[in-house]
N, C-alpha and C positions, 0 to 999 in steps of 0.2 A: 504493500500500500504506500502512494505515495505521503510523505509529510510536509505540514509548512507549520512552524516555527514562525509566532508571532513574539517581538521582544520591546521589552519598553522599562522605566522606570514607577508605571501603574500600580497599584495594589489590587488583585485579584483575588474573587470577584465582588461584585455588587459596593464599589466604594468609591462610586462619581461618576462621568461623564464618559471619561475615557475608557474606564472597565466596563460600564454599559456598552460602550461603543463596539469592543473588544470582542464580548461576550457574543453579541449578535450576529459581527461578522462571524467568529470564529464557527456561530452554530452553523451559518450558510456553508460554510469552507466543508462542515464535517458532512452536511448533507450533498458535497456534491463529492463527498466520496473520502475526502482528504482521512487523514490523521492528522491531527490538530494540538501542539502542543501549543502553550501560555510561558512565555520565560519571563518573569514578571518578580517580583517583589507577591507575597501571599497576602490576603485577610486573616486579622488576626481571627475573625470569627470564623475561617473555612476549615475546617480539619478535617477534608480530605486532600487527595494529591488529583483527584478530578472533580470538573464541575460542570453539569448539562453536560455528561462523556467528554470534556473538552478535559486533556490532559495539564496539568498544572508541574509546571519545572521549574521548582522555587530559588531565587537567584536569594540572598541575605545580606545585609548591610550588620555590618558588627554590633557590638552594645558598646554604651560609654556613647553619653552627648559626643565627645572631640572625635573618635573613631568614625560613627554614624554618621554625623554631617560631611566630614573628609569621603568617605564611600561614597555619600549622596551627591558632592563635588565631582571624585575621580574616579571612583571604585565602578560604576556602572557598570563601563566598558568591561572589566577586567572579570568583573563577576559575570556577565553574561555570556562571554566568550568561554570562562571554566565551566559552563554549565554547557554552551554547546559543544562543548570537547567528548564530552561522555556520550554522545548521540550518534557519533560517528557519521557525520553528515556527504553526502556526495551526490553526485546529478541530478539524483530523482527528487532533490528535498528543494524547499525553497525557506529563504525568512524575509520574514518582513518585519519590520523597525517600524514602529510608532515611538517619536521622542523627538527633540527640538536638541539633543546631546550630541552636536560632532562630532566629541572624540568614540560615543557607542556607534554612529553609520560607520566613521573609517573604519574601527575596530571590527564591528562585523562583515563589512563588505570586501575586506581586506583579508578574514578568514573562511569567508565560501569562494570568492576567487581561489585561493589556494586548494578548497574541497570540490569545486565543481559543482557545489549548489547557485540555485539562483536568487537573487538579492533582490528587494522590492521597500515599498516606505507606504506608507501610510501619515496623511496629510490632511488635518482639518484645522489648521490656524495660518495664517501670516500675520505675522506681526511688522506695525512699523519704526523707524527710528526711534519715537518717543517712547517705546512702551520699554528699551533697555535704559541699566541701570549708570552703563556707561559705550565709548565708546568702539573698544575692545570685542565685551559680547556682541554688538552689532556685526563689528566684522566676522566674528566669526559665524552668526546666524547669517550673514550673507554670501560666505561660503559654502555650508550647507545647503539654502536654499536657489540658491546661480551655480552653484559647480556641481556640488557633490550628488543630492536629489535627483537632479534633471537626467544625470546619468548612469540612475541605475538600471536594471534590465525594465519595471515596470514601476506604477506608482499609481496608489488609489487618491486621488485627491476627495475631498470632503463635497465640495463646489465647482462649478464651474470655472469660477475666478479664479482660485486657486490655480486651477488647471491651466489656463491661460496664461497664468504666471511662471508656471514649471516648465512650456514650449518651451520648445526650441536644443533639447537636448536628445539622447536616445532611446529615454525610457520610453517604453506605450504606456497609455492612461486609459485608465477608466474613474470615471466621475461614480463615487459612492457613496451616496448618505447616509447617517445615522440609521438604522436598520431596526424592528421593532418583530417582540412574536407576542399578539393580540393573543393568544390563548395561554401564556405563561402564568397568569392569577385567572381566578373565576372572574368571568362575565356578572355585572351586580345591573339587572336593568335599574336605568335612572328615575329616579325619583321626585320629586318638584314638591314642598311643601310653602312656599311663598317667599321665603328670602332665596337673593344673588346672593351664592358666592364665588372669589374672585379669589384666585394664586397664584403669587410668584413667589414661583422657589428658584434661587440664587444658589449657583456653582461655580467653581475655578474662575478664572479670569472676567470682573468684571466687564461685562461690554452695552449692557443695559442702562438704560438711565432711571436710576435711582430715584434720583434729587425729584423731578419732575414727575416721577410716577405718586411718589409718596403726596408730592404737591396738590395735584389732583385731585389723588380718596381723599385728602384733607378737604377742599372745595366740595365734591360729590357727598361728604356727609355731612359738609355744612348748608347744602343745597337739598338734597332728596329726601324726601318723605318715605323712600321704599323700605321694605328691610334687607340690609344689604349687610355681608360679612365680608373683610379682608382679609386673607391670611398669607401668610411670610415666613418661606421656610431657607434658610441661611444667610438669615439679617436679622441684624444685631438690632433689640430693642433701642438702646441707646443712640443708634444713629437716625431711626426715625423719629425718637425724640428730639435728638438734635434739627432735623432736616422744618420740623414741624414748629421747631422754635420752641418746645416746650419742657421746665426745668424738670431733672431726672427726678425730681422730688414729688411731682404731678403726677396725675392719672394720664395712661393714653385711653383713647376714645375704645369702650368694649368690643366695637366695631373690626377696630383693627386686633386681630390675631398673629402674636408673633410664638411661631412653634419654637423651641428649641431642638436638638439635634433627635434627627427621628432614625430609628433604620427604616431602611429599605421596604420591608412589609408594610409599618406604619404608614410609610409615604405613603406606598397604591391603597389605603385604606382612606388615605386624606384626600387622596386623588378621585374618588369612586364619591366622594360626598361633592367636590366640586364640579358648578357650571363653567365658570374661567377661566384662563390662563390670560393675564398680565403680563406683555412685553411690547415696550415700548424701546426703540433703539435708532441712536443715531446713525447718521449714513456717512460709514469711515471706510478705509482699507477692513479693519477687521471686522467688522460687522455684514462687508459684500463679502468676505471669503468664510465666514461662519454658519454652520448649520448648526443650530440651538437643539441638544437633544432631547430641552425638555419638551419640546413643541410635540414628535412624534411618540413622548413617552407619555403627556396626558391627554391625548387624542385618542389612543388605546382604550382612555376610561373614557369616555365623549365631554371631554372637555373641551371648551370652545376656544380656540386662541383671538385673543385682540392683539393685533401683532402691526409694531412699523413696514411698509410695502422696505423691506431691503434684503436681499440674498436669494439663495434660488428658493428656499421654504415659500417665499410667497410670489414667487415668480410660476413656481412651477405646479406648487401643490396645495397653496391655499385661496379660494375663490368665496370674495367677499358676498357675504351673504345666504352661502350655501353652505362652508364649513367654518368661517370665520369669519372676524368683523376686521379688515383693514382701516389703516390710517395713514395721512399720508405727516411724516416727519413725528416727531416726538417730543414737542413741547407743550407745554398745561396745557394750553386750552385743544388743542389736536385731543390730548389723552382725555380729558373731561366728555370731550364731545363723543369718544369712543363710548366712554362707559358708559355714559347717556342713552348711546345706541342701544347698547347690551340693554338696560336695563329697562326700557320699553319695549324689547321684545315678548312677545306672549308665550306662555308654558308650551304651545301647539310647534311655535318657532323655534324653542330653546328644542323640541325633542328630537323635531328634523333636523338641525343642525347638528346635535348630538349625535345621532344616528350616522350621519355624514360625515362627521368627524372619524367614527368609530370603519367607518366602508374605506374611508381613504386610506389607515392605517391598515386592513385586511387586502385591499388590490395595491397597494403602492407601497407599502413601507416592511411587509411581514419579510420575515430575510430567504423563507421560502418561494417566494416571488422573483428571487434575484440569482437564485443559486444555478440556474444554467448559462445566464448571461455573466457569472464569475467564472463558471468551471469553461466557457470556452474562453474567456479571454486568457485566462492561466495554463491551457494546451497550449495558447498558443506562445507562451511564454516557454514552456517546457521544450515546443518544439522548436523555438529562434536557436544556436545552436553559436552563433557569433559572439 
């Protein structure tokens, strides 16, 4: 059987965006035949060495604060390479690298050249000059993403943009998004007792606008008579205190609901009571090369996205009115007028919608859906020979 070795700096599984990401491809990879290993950093909660039969090959970062951080700095490379030494890798294998770590692409590209396996990346961010801390790691993210990327044998980019940005080198692409399996929790049909509620749940890299979304439900509940809930799952009570201008010492409005840290279960049970999802985003580099995984992860439960028109999520797969409420930019009065929208729809609206939401994530996003148009692009990876 062939294998492909997916490698990254992630925590496996079920621990953010990128291990969701992970996890879906890696199911599609298994259903189109592969064997599917994870070189990954482990969850402390998984104790097995598989997960959905997706094999788990646990790379370790030492103990000791100084040790752990230094690994998290250097040691990536060095741990993931000893891990694939024991696999004993050659032609018929492939790996693909998810990580923004240059020195883990040369290190692994530079020991399957040597085995005869084939080498691939996986790509859902670009980042631009402002978002480094100096101007060092730029250049080296600009190596990465202008030399090293562009020439490996293949490359899943996240978006379009993405894609567009990695031309011009040897790899072949394919455009992959976020990937979703609608039958992984039970189906809860939806429910409607008289209050909106609305979710944004907040992960890795912010790229949503905060400030102005918070701005809004402040105006919408100093405005509306309906009964309407906010809830907020990885934001800090304190900052929408802050953003809302009101001292730590005060009440926030009962309205607004800030979760603290839920697992994963919790979530899809938070997920399955909510009508909304809240995302408002400006129009950057990163926000056009970004596919948000919350979008197809509570569309599964028929939650509605209200989302800024930017990237291919609503270029390509959300259509206003029918599974989502668009908007166009993302400042107060845009987002007020959103929620506006949302909340003069009628129960008959919210359930067609819901519904629509739930059809789009079963014909478009299930990873079953994708798994023959991955296994031929990947023969024909196996069979490029150059």
């Amino acid at each position: 059987m062939r294998r492909i070795f997916i490698c990254g700096s992630f925590s496996f599984p079920r621990s953010g965006a990128t291990s969701n990401y992970v996890q879906y491809f890696g199911m599609a990879l298994k259903e189109c035949g592969y064997e599917v290993h994870i070189v990954s950093l482990k969850n402390s909660e998984c104790r097995w060495s598989r997960y959905k039969d997706l094999i788990i090959d646990e790379i370790r970062y030492r103990s000791g604060r100084f040790m752990h951080y230094m690994d998290f700095k250097t040691g990536l490379n060095r741990a993931t390479i000893k891990c694939l030494k024991t696999q004993d890798l050659g032609d018929n294998d492939i790996v693909i690298v998810y990580s923004h770590n240059l020195w883990l692409h040369q290190s692994v590209r530079h020991f399957c050249k040597k085995n005869g396996a084939k080498v691939g990346a996986v790509v859902v961010e670009y980042f631009p000059k402002e978002e480094f801390l100096n101007k060092f790691d730029f250049f080296l993210y600009q190596i990465l993403m202008k030399k090293a990327i562009p020439n490996y044998d293949f490359i899943f980019p996240i978006s379009t943009y993405i894609e567009k940005k990695l031309s011009g080198g040897r790899a072949k692409q394919m455009v992959l998004p976020i990937l979703a399996d609608p039958y992984e929790y039970e189906h809860k049909e939806k429910t409607l007792d008289g209050t909106r509620r609305f979710i944004f749940p907040a992960n890795g890299k912010m790229k949503d606008a905060l400030e102005n979304m918070v701005l809004a439900i402040g105006e919408v509940l100093r405005e509306s008579k309906v009964c309407v809930e906010f809830h907020f799952c990885g934001v800090k009570k304190h900052d929408i205190l802050k953003i809302l201008k009101i001292h730590e010492e005060d009440e926030l409005d009962p309205r607004i609901i800030v979760h603290d840290w839920l697992d994963y279960q919790e979530l899809i049970y938070l997920y399955q009571k909510m009508d909304f999802l809240l995302l408002a985003r400006d129009i950057n580099e990163m926000t056009k090369a970004n596919f948000p995984s919350k979008v197809p992860e509570v569309m599964t439960y028929g939650v509605i996205p209200i989302a800024s028109r930017v990237g291919d999520y609503t270029k390509y797969y959300l259509i206003d009115n029918i599974n989502s409420v668009l908007m166009q930019g993302c400042n107060k009065e845009v987002i007020v007028s959103a929620i506006e929208r949302a909340l003069e729809l009628s129960d008959s609206d919210i359930m067609h919608m819901a519904d629509a939401c739930v059809d789009t994530i079963t014909n478009q996003f299930d990873y079953r859906n994708w798994t023959e148009k991955i296994k031929d692009f990947l023969e024909q990876i196996y069979d490029n020979k150059n």
